[in-house]
C-alpha positions in Angstrom: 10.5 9.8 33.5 12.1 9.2 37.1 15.8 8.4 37.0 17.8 6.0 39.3 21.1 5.4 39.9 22.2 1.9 38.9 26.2 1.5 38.8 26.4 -1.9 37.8 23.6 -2.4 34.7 25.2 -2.8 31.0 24.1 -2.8 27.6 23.2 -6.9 28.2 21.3 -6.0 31.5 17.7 -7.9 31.3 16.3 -7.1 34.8 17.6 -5.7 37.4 16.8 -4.8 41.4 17.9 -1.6 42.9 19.1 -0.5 45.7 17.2 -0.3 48.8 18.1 3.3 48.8 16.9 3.8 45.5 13.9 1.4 46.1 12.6 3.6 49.1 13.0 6.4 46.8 10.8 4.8 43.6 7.9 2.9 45.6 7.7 5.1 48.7 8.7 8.7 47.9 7.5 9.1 44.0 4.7 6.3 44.9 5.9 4.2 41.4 4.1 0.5 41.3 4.5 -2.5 38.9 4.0 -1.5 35.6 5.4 1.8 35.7 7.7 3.2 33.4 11.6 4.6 35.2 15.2 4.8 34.1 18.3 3.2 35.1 21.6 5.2 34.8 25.1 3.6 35.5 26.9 7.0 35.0 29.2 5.7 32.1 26.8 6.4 29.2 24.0 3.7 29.5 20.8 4.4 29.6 17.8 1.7 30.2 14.4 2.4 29.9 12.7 -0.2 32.4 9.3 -1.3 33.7 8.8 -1.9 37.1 7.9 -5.8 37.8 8.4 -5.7 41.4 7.1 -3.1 43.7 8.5 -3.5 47.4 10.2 -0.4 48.6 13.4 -2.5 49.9 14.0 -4.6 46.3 11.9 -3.1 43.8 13.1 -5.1 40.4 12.4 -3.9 36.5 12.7 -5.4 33.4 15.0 -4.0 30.8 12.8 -2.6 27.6 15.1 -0.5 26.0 18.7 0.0 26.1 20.4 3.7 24.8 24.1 4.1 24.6 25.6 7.7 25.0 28.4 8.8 23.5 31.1 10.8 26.2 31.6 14.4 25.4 34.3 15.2 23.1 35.7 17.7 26.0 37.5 16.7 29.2 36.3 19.4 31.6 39.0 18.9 34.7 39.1 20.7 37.5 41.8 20.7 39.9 41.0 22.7 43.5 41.9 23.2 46.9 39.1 22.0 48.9 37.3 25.0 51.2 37.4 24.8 54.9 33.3 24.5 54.5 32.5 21.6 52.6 28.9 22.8 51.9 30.9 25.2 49.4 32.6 22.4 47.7 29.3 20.3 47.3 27.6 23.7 45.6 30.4 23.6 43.1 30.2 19.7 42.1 26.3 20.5 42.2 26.7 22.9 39.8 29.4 21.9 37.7 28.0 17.9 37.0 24.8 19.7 35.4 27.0 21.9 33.2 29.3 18.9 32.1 32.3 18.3 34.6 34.1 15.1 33.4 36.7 15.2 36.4 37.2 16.9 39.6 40.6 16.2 41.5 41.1 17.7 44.8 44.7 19.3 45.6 46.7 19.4 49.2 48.2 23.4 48.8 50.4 25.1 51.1 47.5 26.8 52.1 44.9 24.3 52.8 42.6 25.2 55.6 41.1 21.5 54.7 43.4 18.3 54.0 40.5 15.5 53.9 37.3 15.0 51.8 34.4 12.4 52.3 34.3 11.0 48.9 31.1 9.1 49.4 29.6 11.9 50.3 30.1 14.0 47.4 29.6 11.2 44.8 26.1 10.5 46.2 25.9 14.7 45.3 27.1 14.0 42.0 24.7 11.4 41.4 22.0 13.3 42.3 23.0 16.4 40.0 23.6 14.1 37.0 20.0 12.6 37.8 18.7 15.9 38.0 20.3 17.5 34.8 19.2 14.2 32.8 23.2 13.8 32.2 24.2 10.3 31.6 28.2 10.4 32.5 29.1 11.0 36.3 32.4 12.9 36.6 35.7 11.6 38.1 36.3 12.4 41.3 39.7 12.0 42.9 40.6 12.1 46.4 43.2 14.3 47.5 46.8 14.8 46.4 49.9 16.6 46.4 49.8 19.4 44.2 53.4 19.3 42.6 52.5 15.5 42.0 49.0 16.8 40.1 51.0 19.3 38.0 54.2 16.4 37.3 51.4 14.2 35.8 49.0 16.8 34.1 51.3 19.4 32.5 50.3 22.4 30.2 47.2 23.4 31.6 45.7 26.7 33.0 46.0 28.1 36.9 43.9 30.9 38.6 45.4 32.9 41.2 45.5 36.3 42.8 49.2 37.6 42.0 50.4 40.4 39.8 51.9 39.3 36.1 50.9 38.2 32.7 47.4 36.5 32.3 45.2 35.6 29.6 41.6 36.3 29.4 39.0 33.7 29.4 38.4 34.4 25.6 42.1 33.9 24.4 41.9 30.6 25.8 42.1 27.8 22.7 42.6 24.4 24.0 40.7 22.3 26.8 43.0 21.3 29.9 43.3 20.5 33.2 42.7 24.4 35.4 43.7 25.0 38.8 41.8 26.2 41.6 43.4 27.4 44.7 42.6 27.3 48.3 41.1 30.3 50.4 44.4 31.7 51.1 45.6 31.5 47.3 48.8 29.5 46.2 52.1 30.4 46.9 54.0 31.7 44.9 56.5 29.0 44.9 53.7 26.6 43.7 52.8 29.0 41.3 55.7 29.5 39.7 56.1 25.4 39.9 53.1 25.4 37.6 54.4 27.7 35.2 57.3 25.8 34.9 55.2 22.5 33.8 53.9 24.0 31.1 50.8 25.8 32.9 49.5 29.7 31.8 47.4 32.0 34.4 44.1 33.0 33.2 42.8 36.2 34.4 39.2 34.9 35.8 37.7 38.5 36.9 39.0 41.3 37.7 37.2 40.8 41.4 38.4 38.7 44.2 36.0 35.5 44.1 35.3 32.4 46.2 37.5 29.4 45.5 33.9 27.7 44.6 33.0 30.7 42.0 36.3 31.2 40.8 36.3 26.7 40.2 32.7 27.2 38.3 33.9 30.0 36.3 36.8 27.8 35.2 34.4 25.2 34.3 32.5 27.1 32.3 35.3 28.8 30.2 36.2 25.5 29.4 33.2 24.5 28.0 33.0 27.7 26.0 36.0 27.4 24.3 
């Protein structure tokens, strides 16, 4: 069944119109007309199977048929990263990560940032289209940049990938679900990695090659997950 984004349906939604994005994309592009079955998602959980009662590709309009509530995940899978200089890097990762299970994704200004701006819109339309995709009902949290000692100050004790010598723990001796840090392209320093030690955080040896700040960010995500 096709899927559609639909932010602001609820549980008590009856009918409903969709966007004319999302109408172009029903009527014109998958060719849907009145009586057809789709789905509306709002990304928090809500899932409403529809018929379609209206087919005009710039307000197509459903009835509600059947509502299905889904519970969250009982794991917060946050990722905190230094955005890449190429964006197309960044919008692989959320790609990827949203059909694994990503719950939140906060982006961090580093010392060595090559990149200190994101388009947000942009990369929640991506993140609606992965959850779509992955027939996911929860989009993740996305939050626009900030300072990183300001991340760490309000989300202590969590874990932090970076390229230096010194104690780490392997992916498998993690046992608890936090918030993980990504660094940019040019790592972090060493004064903001020792700054995250110091709020509670513990380096996590993520392979013993160099990777990508987008590979190294999916890895994270992953081991998360796993544990």
């Amino acid at each position: 069944m096709a899927s559609f984004y639909a932010a602001e349906v609820a549980a008590s939604t009856q009918a409903y119109t969709l966007s004319e994005e999302e109408s172009k994309h029903c009527i014109r592009v998958l060719r849907k007309k009145v009586g057809d079955s789709i789905e509306l998602l709002n990304g928090k959980g809500t899932q409403l199977l529809c018929r379609i009662t209206v087919d005009n590709p710039k307000k197509c309009s459903v009835e509600i048929i059947e509502v299905i509530e889904h519970h969250p995940e009982s794991k917060t899978i946050h990722i905190a990263m230094a955005p890449t200089k190429n964006m197309d890097r960044v919008e692989w990762f959320l790609e990827k990560a949203t059909e694994l299970g990503l719950t939140h994704l906060t982006f961090l200004k580093c010392s060595n940032n090559e990149r200190n701006s994101i388009n947000l819109e942009r990369l929640h339309k991506i993140a609606i289209a992965a959850m779509k995709q992955s027939k996911r009902y929860f989009l993740p949290e996305i939050t626009d940049m900030q300072p990183f000692s300001n991340f760490i100050q309000a989300h202590p004790n969590g874990f932090i990938g970076h390229c230096y010598a010194g104690e780490k723990l392997r992916m498998k001796e993690m046992q608890n679900v936090a918030p993980f840090l990504i660094g940019p392209e040019g790592d972090f320093s060493e004064m903001e990695v020792d700054l995250a030690k110091k709020n509670g955080y513990k380096a996590v040896h993520l392979s013993d090659n160099r990777l990508r700040t987008e590979t190294a960010a999916l890895t994270a995500a992953f081991s998360l997950l796993n544990i």
